[in-house]
C-alpha positions in Angstrom: -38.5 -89.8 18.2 -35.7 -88.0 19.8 -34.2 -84.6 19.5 -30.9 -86.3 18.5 -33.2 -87.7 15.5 -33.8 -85.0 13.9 -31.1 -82.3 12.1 -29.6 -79.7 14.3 -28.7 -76.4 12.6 -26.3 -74.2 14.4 -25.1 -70.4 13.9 -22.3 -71.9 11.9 -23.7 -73.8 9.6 -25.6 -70.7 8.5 -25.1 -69.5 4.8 -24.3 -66.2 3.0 -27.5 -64.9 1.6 -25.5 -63.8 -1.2 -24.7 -67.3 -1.9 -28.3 -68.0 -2.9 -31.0 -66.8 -4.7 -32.8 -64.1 -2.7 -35.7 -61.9 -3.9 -34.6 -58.3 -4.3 -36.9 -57.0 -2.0 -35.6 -58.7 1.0 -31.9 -58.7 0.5 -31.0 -55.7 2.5 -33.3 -57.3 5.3 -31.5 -60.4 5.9 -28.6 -61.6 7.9 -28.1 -65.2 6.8 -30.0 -68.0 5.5 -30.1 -71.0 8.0 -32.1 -73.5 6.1 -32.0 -73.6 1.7 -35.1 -74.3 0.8 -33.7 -77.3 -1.1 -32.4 -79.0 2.2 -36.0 -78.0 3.8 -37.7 -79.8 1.3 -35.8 -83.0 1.7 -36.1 -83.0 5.1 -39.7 -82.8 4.3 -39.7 -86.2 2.4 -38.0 -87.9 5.2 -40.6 -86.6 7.9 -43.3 -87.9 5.7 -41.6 -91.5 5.9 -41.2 -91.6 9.5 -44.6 -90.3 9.9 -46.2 -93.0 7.5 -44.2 -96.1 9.5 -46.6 -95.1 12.3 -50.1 -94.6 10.8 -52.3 -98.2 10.3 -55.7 -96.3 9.7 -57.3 -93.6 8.1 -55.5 -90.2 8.7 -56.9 -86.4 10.2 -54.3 -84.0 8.8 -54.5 -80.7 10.6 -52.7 -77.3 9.6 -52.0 -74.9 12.6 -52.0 -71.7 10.4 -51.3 -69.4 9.6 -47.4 -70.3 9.5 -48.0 -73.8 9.0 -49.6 -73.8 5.8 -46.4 -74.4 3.5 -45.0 -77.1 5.3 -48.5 -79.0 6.1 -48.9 -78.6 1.8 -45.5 -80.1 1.0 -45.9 -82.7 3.5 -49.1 -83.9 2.6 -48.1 -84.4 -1.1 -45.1 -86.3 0.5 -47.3 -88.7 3.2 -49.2 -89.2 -0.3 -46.7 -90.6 -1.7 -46.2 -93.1 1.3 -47.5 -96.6 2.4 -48.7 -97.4 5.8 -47.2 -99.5 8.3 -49.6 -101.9 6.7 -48.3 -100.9 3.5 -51.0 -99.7 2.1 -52.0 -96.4 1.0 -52.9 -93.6 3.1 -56.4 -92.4 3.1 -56.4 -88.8 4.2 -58.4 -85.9 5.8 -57.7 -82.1 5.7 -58.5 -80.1 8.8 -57.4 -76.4 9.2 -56.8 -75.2 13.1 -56.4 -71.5 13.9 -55.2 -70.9 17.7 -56.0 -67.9 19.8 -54.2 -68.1 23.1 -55.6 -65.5 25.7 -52.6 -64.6 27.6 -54.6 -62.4 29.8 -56.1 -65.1 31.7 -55.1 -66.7 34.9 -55.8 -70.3 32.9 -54.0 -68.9 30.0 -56.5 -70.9 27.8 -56.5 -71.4 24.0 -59.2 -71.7 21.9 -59.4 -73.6 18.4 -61.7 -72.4 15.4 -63.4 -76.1 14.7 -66.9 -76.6 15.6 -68.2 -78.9 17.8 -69.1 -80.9 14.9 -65.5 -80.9 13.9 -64.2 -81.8 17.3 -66.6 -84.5 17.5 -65.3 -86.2 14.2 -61.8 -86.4 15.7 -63.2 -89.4 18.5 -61.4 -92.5 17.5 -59.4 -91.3 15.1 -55.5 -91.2 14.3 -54.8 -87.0 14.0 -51.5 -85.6 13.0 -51.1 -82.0 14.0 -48.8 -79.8 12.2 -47.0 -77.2 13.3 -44.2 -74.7 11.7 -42.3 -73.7 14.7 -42.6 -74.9 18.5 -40.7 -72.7 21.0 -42.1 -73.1 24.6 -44.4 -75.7 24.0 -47.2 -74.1 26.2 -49.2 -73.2 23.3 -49.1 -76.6 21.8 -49.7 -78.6 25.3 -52.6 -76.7 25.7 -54.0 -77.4 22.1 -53.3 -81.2 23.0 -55.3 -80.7 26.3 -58.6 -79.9 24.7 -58.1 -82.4 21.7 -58.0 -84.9 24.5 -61.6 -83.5 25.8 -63.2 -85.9 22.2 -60.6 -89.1 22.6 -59.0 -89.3 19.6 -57.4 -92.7 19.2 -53.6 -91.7 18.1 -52.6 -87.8 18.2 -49.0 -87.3 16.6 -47.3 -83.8 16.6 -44.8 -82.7 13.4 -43.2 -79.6 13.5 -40.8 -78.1 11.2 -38.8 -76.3 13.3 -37.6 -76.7 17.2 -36.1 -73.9 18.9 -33.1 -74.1 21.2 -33.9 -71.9 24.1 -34.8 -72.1 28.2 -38.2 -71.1 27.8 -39.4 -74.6 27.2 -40.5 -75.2 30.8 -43.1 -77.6 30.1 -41.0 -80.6 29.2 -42.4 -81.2 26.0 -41.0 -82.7 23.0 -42.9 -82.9 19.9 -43.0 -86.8 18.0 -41.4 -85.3 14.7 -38.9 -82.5 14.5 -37.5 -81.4 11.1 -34.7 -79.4 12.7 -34.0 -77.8 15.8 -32.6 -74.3 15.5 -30.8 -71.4 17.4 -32.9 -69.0 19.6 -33.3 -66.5 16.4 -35.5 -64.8 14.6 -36.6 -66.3 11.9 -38.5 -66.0 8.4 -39.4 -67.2 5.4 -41.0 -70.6 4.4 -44.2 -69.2 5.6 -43.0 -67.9 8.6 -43.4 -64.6 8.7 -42.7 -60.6 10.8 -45.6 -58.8 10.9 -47.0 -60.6 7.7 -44.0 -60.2 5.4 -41.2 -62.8 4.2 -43.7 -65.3 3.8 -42.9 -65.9 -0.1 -39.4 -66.1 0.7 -38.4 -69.8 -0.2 -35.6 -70.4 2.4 -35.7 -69.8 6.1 -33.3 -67.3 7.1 -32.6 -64.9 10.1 -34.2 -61.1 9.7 -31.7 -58.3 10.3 -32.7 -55.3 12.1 -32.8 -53.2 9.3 -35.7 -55.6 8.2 -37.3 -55.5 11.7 -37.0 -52.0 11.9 -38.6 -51.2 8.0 -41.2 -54.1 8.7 -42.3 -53.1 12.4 -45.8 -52.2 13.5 -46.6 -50.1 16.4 -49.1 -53.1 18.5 -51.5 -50.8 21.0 -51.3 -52.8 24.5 -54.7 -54.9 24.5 -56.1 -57.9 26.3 -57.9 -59.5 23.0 -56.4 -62.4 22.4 -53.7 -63.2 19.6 -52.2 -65.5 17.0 -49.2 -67.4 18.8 -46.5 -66.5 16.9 -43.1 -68.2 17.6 -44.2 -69.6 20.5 
């Protein structure tokens, strides 16, 4: 697919938070909501479509967590609901993918939690990866790169969420794309600052009142970290 495929949400298309519901706790901590949840969860339904018109085998699901969780649950209920391009059902497997990127190196490498044995199982097989957010792309074209080290047969990338900015320098587009969004900060649906707003059902831009209350002070250290809106 194409960026022009997918749904692009702009600052003014942005909604009052007081025009929907809002837990109490976070309604002094955020500016506007940019995606109902409603909308999100349509969107959802159409991805999984799309995604099925492509798939004539057996399916390797994998969740890029932490952030991805929500989206990779509601999407696999809606691919289940699906028929192949063979219309048939879908036969699926679960796989859940945690990403460390170590920024301190001069390869700026990544490194996935599956086993070897995991890896391994991917040879030959159709994989869908699935992503919450995709900013730069570097993380992500990196994660492809050692996917490609077992030779998977088909690997398809969905992500939620595709940020508008000038830090995507690698040229990459992902294959499915929810909506693409302004260069904000954003929560909820998962996505999360500093581990808060993830139960908050739509996604919506934080305030700096909320990044102010929710901030953590982050010593400077080369261990390697969780991408997070990257």
């Amino acid at each position: 697919m194409t960026l022009t495929d997918c749904i692009d949400i702009d600052n003014h298309s942005a909604l009052k938070f007081e025009h929907l519901s809002i837990p109490g706790h976070y309604k002094d901590h955020i500016d506007r909501v940019l995606i109902p949840h409603g909308l999100i969860l349509d969107r959802v339904e159409k991805l999984a479509q799309d995604i099925a018109a492509v798939v004539d085998s057996d399916l390797i699901a994998c969740c890029i967590l932490k952030g991805g969780f929500l989206f990779f649950s509601d999407l696999i209920k809606a691919i289940k609901k699906q028929t192949n391009a063979n219309q048939t059902s879908i036969p699926l497997q679960l796989e859940f993918i945690k990403v460390q990127s170590y920024q301190n190196t001069s390869q700026g490498e990544v490194k996935v939690n599956l086993s070897q044995t995991d890896l391994e199982a991917l040879r030959g097989k159709h994989v869908l990866l699935v992503e919450d957010l995709i900013d730069t792309g570097r993380t992500m074209k990196k994660l492809l790169s050692v996917l490609a080290q077992y030779q998977p047969r088909k690997v398809h990338v969905a992500t939620l969420l595709w940020k508008r900015t000038g830090r995507n320098k690698e040229g990459y587009t992902p294959d499915f794309v929810g909506f693409t969004i302004p260069d904000e900060f954003i929560v909820g649906y998962a996505l999360d600052y500093n581990e808060h707003f993830r139960d908050l059902d739509h996604i919506c831009v934080i305030n700096e009142a909320g990044k102010q209350k929710y901030s953590i002070d982050v010593p400077v250290s080369p261990v390697p970290s969780e991408p997070d809106q990257e």
